[in-house]
C-alpha positions as CSV (number, residue, x, y, z in Angstrom):
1,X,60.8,110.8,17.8
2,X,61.9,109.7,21.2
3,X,60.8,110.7,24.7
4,X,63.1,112.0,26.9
5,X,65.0,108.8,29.0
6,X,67.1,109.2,31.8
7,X,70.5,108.4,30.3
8,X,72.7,110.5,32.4
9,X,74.7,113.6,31.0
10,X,77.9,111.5,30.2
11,X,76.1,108.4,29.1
12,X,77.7,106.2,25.9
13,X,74.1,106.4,23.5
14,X,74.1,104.5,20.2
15,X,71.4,105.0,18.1
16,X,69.9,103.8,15.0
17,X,66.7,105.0,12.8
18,X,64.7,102.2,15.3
19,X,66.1,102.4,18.6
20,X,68.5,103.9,21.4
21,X,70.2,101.8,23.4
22,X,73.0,103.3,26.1
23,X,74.5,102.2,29.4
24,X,72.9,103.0,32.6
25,X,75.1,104.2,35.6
26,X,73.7,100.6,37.6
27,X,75.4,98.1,34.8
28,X,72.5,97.8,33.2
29,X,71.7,97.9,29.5
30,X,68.4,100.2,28.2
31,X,67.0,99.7,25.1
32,X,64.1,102.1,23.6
33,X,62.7,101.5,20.5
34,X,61.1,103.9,18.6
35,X,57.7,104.7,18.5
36,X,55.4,102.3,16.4
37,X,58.5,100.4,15.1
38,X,58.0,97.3,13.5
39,X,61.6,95.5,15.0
40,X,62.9,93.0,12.3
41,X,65.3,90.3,12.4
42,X,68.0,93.0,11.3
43,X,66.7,95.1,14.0
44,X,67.5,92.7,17.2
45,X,70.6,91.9,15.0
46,X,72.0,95.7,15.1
47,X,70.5,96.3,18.8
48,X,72.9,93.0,19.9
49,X,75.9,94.2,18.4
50,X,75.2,97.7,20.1
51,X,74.7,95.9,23.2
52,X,78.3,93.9,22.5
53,X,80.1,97.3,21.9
54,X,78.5,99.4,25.3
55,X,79.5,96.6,27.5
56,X,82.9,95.3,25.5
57,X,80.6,91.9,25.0
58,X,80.3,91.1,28.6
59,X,76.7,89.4,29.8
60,X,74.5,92.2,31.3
61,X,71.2,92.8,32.1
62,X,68.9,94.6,29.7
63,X,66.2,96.8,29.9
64,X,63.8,96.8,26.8
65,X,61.0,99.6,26.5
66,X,58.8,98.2,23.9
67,X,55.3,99.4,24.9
68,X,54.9,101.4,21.5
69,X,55.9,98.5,19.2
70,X,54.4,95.8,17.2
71,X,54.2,92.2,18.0
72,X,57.8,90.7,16.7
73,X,58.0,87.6,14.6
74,X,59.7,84.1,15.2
75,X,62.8,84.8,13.4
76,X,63.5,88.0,15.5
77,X,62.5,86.8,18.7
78,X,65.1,84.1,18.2
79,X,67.7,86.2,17.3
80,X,67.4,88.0,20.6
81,X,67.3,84.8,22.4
82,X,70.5,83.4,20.7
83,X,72.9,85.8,22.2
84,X,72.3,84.0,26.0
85,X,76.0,85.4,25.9
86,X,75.3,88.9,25.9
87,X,72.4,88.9,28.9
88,X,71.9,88.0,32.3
89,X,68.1,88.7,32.4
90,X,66.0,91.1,30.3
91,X,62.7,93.1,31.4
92,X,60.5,94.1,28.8
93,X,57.9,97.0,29.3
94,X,55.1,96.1,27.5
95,X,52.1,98.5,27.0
96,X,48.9,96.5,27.5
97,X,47.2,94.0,28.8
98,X,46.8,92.4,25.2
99,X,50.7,92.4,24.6
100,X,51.5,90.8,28.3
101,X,49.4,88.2,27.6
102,X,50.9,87.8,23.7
103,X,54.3,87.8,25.1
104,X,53.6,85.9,28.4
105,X,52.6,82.8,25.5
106,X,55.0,83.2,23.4
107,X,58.3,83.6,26.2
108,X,56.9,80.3,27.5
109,X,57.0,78.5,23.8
110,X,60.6,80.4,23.2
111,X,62.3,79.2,26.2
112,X,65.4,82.0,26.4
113,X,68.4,80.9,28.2
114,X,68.2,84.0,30.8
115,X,65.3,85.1,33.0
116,X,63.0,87.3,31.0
117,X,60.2,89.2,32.8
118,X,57.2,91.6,31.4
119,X,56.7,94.6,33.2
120,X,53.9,97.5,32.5
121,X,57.0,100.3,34.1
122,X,60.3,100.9,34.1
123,X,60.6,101.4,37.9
124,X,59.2,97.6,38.6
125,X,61.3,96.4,35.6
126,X,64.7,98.0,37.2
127,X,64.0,96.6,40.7
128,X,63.7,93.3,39.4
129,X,66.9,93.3,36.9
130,X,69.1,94.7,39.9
131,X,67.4,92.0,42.4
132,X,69.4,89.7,40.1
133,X,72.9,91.1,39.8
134,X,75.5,89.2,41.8
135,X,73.4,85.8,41.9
C-alpha cells in the first residue's frame, strides 16, 4: 500500500490502516498517508497521538506527504491545528497545482499557530523544516 520511505533501518514506525508516521534521524517527524485516503477528524486525532508517543510529546517539526489524498474538511484541519503543542512547523507535500492553490486558501483562513508551508517534494520540504530548527 505504501511506497518505499526512507525511514532508516532502526527507525521507531507506527502505523495505522491510514498512515505511517516514524522519526527521522534529523528530529524531524514524517508522516505518509496512504494512498487515496480520505483523512477524518479521527485520523489527524490518532496521527497526533502517534506524533506525542515518537517524540515523548515534545514540539517537533513534521513532515506530511499528502500528495495522494483528498481535500480534508474543517473539523480535521482544526484538529491538526489544535495541537500548536506538538509542532514547530509542518511541510505538507501536496500533489498538484489544484491542491496548492486549495490549501494555500484555506491555510490562510485557518491561521495554525506554527509555520506551515506547501511543497510539491520532499527534498524542498526538509530544507525548509531544518532551516527552522534552533530559531
Amino acid at each position: 500500500m505504501f511506497a518505499d520511505d526512507d525511514m532508516g533501518d532502526d527507525a521507531d514506525l507506527l502505523a495505522s490502516p491510514k498512515f505511517r508516521m516514524w522519526l527521522r534521524p534529523d528530529g524531524i517527524v514524517q508522516l505518509v498517508w496512504a494512498p487515496k485516503t480520505t483523512v477524518l477528524v479521527e485520523d489527524a486525532t490518532a496521527a497526533l497521538e502517534a506524533m506525542a508517543q515518537l517524540t515523548g510529546g515534545r514540539r517537533s517539526p513534521l513532515l506530511v506527504d499528502m500528495h495522494d489524498t483528498g481535500s480534508l474538511d474543517r473539523p480535521t484541519r482544526t484538529e491538526f491545528t489544535r495541537r500548536g503543542d506538538l509542532q514547530t512547523a509542518a511541510a505538507l507535500i501536496v500533489g498538484t497545482p489544484l491542491s496548492r492553490v486549495m490549501a494555500n486558501f484555506i491555510l490562510g483562513v485557518s491561521k495554525p499557530p506554527f509555520p506551515v508551508r506547501l511543497f510539491d517534494n520532499e527534498a524542498s520540504a526538509v530544507a525548509w523544516l531544518q532551516s527552522l530548527v534552533g530559531r
